[in-house]
Backbone as ProteinMPNN parsed JSONL, in Angstrom:
{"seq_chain_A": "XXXXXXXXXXXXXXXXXXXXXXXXXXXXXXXXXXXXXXXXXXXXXXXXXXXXXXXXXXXXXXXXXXXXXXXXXXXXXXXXXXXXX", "coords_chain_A": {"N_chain_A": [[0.845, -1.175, 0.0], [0.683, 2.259, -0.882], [2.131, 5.177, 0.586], [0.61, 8.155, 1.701], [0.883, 11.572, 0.936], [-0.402, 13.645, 3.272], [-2.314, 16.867, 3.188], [-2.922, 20.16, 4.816], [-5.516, 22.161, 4.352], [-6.844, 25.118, 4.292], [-9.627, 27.249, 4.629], [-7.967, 29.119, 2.452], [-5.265, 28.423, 2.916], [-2.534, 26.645, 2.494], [-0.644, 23.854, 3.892], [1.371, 23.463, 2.003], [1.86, 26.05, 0.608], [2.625, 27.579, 2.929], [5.561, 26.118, 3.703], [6.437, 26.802, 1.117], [6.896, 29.622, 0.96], [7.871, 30.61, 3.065], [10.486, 29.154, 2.813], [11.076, 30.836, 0.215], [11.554, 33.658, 1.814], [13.437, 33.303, 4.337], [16.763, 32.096, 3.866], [17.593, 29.328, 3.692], [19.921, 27.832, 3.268], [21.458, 28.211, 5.79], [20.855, 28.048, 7.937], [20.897, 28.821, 11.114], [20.72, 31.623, 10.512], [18.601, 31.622, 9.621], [16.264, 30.646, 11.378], [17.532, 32.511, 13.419], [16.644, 34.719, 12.528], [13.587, 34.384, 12.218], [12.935, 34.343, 14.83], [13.307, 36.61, 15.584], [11.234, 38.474, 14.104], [8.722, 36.586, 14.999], [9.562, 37.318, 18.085], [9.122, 40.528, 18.435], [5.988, 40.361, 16.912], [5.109, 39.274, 19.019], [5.556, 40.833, 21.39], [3.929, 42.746, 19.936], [1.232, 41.715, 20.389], [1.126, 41.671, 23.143], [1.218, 44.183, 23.755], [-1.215, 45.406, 22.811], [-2.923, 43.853, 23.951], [-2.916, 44.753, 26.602], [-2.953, 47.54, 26.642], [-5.721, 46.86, 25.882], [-6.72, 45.798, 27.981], [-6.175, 48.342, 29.751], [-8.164, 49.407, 28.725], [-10.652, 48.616, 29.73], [-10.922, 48.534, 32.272], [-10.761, 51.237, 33.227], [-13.033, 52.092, 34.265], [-15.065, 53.055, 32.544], [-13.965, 55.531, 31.767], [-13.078, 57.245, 29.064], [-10.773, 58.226, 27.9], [-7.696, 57.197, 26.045], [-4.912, 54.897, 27.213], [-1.733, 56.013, 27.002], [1.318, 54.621, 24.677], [4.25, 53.697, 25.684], [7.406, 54.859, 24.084], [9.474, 52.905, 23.789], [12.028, 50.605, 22.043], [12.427, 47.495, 21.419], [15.6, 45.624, 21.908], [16.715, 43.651, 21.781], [16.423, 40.294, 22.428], [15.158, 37.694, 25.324], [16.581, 34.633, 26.333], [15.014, 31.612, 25.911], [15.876, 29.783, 27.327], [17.43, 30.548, 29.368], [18.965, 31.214, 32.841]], "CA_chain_A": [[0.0, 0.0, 0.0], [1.922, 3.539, -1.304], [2.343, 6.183, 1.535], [-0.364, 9.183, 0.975], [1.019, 12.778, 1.791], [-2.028, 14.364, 3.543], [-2.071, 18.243, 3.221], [-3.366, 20.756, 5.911], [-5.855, 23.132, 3.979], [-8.399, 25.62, 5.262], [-9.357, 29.2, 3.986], [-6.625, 29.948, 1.552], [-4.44, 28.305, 3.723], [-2.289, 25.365, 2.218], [0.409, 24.033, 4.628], [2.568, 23.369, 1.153], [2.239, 26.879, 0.311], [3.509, 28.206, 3.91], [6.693, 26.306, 3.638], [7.439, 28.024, -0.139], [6.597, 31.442, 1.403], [9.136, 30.221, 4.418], [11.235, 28.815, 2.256], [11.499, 32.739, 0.139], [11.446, 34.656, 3.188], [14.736, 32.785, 4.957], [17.872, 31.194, 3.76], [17.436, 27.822, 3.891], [21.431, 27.015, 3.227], [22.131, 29.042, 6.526], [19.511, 27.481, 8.91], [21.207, 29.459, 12.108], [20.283, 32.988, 10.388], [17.313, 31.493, 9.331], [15.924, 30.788, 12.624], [17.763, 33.775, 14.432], [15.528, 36.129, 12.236], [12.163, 33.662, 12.261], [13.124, 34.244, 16.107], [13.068, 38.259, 15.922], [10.255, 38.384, 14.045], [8.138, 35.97, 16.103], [9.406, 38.247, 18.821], [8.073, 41.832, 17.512], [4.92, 40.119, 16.901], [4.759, 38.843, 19.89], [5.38, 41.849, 21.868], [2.97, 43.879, 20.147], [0.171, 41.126, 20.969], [1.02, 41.955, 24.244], [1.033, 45.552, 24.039], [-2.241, 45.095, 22.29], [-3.798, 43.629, 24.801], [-2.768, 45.166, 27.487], [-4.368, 48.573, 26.228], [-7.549, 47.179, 25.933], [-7.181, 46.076, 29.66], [-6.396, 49.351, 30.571], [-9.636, 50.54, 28.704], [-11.873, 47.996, 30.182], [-10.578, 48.474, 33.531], [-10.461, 52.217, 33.622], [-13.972, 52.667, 34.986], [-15.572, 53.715, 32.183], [-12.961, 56.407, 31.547], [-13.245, 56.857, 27.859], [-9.617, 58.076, 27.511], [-7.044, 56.149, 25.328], [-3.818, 55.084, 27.643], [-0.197, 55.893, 25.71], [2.034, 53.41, 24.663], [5.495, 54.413, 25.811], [8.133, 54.331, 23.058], [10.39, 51.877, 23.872], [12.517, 49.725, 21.731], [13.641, 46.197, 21.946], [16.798, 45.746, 21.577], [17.15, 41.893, 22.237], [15.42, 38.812, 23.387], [15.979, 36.761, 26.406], [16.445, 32.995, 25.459], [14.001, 30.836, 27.127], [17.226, 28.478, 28.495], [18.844, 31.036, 30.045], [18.273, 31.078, 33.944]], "C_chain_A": [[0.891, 1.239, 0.0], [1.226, 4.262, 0.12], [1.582, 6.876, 1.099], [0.111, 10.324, 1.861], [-0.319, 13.44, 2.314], [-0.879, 15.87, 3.98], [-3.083, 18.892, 3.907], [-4.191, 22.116, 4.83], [-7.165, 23.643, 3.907], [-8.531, 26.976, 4.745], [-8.57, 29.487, 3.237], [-5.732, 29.476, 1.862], [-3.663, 26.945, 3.122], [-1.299, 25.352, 3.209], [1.496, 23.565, 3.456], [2.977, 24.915, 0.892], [3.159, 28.007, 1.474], [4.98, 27.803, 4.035], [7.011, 26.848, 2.052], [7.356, 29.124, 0.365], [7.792, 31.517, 2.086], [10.097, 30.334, 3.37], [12.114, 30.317, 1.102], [11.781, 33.503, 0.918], [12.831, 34.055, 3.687], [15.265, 32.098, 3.905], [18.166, 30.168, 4.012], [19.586, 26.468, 3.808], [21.593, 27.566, 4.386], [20.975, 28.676, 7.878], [19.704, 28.095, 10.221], [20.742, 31.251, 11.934], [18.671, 33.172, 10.212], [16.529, 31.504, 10.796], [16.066, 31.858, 13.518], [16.272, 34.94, 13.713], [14.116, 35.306, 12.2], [11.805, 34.558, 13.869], [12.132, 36.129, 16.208], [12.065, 38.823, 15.819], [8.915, 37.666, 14.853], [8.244, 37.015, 17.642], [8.794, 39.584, 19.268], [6.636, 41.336, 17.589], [4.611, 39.979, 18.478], [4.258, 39.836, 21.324], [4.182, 42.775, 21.322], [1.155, 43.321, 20.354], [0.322, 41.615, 22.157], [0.496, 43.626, 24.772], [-0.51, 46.029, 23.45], [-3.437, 45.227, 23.308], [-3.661, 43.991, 26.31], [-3.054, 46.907, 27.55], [-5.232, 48.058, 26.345], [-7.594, 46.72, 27.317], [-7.341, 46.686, 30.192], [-7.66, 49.738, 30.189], [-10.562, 50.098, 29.555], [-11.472, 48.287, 31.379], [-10.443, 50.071, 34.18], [-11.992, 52.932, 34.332], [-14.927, 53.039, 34.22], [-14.817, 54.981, 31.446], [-12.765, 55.872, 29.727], [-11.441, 57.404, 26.543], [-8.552, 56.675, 27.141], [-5.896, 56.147, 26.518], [-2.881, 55.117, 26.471], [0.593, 54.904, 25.865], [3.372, 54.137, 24.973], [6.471, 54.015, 24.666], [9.425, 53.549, 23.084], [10.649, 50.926, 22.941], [13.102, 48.56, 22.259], [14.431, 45.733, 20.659], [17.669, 44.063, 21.64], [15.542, 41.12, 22.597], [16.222, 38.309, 24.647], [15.604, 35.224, 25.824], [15.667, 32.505, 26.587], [14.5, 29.587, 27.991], [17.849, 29.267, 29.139], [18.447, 31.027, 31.458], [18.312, 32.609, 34.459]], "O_chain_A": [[1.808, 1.296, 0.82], [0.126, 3.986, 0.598], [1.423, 6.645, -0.1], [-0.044, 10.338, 3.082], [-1.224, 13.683, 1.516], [0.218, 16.066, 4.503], [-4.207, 18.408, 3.775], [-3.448, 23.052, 4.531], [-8.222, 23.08, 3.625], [-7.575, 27.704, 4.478], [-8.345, 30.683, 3.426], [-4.802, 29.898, 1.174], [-4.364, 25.956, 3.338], [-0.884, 26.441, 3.606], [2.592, 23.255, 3.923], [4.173, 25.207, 0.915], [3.981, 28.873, 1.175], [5.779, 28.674, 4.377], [8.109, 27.397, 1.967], [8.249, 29.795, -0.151], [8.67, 32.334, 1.806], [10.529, 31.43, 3.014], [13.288, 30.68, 1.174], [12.578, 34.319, 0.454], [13.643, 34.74, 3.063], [14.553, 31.537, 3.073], [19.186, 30.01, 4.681], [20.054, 25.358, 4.062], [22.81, 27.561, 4.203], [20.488, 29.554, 8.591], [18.636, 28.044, 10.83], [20.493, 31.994, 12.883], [17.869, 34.08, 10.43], [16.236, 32.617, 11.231], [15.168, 32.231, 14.274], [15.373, 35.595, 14.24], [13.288, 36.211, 12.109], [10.788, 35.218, 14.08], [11.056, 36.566, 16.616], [11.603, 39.547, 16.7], [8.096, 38.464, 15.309], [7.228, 37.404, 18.219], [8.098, 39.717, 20.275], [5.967, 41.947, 18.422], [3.78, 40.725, 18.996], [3.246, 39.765, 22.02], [3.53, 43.47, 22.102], [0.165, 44.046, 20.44], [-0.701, 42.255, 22.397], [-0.218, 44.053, 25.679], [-0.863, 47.165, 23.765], [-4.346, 46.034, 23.504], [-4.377, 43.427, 27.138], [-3.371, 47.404, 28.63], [-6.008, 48.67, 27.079], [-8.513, 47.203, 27.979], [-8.16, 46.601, 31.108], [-8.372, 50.334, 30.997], [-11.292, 50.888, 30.154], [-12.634, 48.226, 31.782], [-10.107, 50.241, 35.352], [-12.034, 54.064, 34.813], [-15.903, 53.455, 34.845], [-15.33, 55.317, 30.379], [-12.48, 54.775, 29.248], [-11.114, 57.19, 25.376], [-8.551, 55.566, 27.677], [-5.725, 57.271, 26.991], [-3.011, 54.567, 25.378], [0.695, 54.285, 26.924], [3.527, 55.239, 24.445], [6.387, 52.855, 24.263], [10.32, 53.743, 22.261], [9.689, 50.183, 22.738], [13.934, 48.458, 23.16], [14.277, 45.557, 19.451], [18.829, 43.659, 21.553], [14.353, 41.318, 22.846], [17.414, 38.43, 24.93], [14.668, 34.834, 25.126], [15.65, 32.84, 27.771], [13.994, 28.824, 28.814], [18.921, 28.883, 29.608], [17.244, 30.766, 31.477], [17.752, 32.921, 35.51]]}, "name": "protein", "num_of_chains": 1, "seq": "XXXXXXXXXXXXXXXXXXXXXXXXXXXXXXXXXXXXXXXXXXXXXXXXXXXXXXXXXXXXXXXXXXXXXXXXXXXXXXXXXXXXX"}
């Protein structure tokens, strides 16, 4: 009986077409740069989910208070690795 690749696809979404996108987007001979910048990115995002949602806590939580809080302008400038202690 032959092996059958099964493919992941939902909305627009193929999981063949996310690794060619990947696969354009990073350097696939260099798999340490590749990852470092997957990393950075993933990071960025990640942070501004946070910062995201942590405005709308302040709104919901301000009483009613129909003022916006400010985001302070802070850059990051690194990650912390999730092995380090």
């Amino acid at each position: 009986m032959p092996s059958q690749t099964q493919v992941y696809a939902s909305n627009d979404f193929s999981e063949h077409e996310a690794q060619d996108h990947f696969a354009q987007q990073f350097d696939l001979a260099n798999p340490d740069a590749a990852r470092d910048s997957y990393q950075r990115i993933m990071h960025q995002h990640t942070k501004q989910q946070f910062e995201m949602a942590t405005t709308s806590s302040r709104r919901r939580s301000s009483g009613g208070d129909s003022r916006m809080a400010s985001l302070s302008s802070e850059k990051s400038n690194g990650s912390i690795s999730s092995t380090s202690s």
